[in-house]
C-alpha positions as CSV (number, residue, x, y, z in Angstrom):
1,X,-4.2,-6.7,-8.1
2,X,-6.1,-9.9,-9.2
3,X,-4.3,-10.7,-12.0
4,X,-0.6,-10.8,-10.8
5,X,1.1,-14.0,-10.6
6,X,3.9,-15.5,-8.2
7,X,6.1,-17.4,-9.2
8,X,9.6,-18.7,-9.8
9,X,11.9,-16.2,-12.1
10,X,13.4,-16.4,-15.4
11,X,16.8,-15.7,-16.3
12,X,15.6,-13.2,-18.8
13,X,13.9,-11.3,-15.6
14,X,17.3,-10.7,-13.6
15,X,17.7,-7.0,-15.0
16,X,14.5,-6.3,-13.4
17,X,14.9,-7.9,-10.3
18,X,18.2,-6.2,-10.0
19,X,16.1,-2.9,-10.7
20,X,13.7,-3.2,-8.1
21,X,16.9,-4.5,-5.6
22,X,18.7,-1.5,-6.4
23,X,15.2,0.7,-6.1
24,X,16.0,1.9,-2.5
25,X,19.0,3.9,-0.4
26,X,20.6,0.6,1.0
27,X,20.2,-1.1,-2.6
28,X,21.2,1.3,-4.7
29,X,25.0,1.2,-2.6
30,X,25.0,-2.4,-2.9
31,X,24.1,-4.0,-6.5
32,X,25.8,-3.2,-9.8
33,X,23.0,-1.7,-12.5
34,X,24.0,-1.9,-16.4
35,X,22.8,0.2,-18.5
36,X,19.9,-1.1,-20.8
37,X,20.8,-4.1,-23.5
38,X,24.1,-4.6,-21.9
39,X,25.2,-8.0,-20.1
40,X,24.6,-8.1,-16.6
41,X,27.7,-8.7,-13.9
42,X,28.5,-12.2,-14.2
43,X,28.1,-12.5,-10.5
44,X,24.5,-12.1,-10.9
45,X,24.5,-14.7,-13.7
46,X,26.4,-17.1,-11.5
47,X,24.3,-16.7,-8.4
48,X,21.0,-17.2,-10.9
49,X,22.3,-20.5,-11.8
50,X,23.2,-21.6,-8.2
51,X,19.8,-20.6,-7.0
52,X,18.3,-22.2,-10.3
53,X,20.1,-25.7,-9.2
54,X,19.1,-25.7,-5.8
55,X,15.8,-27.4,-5.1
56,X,16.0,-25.7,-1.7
57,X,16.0,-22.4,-3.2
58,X,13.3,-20.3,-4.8
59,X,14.2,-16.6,-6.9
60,X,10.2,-15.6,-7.3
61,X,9.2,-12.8,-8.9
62,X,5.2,-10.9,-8.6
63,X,4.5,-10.2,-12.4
64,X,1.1,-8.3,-13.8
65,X,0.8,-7.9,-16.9
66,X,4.1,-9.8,-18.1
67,X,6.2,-7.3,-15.9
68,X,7.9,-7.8,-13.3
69,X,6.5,-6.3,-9.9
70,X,7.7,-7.7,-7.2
71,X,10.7,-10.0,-5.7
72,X,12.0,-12.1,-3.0
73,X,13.9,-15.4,-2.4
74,X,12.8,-18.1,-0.4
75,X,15.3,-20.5,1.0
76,X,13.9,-23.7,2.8
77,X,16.1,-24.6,5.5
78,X,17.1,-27.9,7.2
79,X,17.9,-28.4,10.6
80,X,18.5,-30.6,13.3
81,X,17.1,-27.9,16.1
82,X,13.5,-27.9,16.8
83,X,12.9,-32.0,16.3
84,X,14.4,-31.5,12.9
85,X,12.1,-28.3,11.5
86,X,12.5,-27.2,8.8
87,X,12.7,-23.3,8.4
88,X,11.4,-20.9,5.7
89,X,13.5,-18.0,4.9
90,X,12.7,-15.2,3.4
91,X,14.8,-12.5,2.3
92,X,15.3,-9.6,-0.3
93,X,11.9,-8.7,-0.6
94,X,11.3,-5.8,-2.8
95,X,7.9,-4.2,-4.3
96,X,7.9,-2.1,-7.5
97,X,7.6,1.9,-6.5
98,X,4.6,1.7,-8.8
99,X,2.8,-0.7,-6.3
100,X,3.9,0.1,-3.4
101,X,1.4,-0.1,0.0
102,X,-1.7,-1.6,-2.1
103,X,-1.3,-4.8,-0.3
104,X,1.2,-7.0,-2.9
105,X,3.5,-7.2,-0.3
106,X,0.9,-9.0,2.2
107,X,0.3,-11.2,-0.7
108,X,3.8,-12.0,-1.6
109,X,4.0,-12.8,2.1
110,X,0.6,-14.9,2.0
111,X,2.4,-16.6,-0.9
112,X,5.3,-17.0,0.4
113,X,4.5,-18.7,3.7
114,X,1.9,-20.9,1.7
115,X,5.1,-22.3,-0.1
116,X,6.9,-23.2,3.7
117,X,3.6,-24.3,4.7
118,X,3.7,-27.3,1.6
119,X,7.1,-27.9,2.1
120,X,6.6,-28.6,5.4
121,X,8.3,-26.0,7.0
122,X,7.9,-25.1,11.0
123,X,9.0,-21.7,11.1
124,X,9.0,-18.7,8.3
125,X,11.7,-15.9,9.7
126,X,13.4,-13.3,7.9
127,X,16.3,-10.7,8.5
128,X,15.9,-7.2,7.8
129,X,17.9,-3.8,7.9
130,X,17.8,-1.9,11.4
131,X,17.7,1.3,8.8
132,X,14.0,0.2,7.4
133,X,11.4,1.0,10.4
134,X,8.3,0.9,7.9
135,X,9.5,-2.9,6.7
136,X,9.6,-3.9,10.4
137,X,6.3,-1.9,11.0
138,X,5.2,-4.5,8.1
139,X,6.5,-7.7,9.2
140,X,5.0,-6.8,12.7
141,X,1.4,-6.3,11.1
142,X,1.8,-10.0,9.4
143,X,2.4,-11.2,12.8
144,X,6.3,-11.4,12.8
145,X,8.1,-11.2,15.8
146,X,11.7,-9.6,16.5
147,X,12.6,-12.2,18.5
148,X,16.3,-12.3,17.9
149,X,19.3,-10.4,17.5
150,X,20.7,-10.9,14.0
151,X,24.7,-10.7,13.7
152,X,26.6,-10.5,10.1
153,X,30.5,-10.8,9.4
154,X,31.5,-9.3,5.8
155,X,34.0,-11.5,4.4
């Protein structure tokens, strides 16, 4: 595990990402694979782009070896709440089955906060799926709290 790297994602790495998204019950109901060498669903194009733009938002990927091992997206929040805090958000995190519990989701995590850390943020919080009791067993061991009831509207 020494030698992978996070960072922010390529366009050229969105198939993977998308693999790893759809890599799990939930995931596979909600994203749109294409088969090898085809084009991907220009919605996922289009939200690339928007996240690409957005100095506020970070698509990062965990890569060893030149592949792709590991994702999540950060979001850095503004807000008036809290004397003006900023927030860290982090949010579709997903680990490659290959790599799963050998401790690259605590460093994507380590990582991850780091980044709210330098950009000043004074909070790091996260939603997850009531449906995933070994991701909240996770967050709980890095020291998250489930402080609050989280509330979604589809549109």
């Amino acid at each position: 595990m020494a030698d992978i790297i996070f960072r922010t994602a390529h366009a050229d790495e969105l198939a993977a990402i998308l693999g790893l998204l759809a890599d799990d019950p939930l995931g596979s109901q909600r994203e749109t694979i294409t088969p090898a060498g085809a084009p991907l669903a220009a919605c996922y194009l289009d939200a690339f782009k928007a996240i690409a733009a957005d100095t506020n938002q970070q698509l990062v990927v965990a890569v060893e070896n030149e592949v792709v091992i590991g994702t999540l997206q950060l979001s850095f929040i503004p807000g008036i709440a809290r004397r003006g805090a900023w927030r860290g958000q982090i949010e579709a995190v997903r680990i490659a089955a290959t790599h799963r519990s050998a401790g690259l989701g605590q460093q994507m995590f380590e990582w991850a906060i780091a980044q709210c850390r330098a950009r000043g943020c004074n909070l790091v919080q996260l939603t997850t799926d009531k449906g995933r009791p070994d991701a909240h067993r996770f967050y709980e061991r890095l020291g998250f709290v489930a402080s609050h009831e989280g509330y979604k509207l589809a549109l």
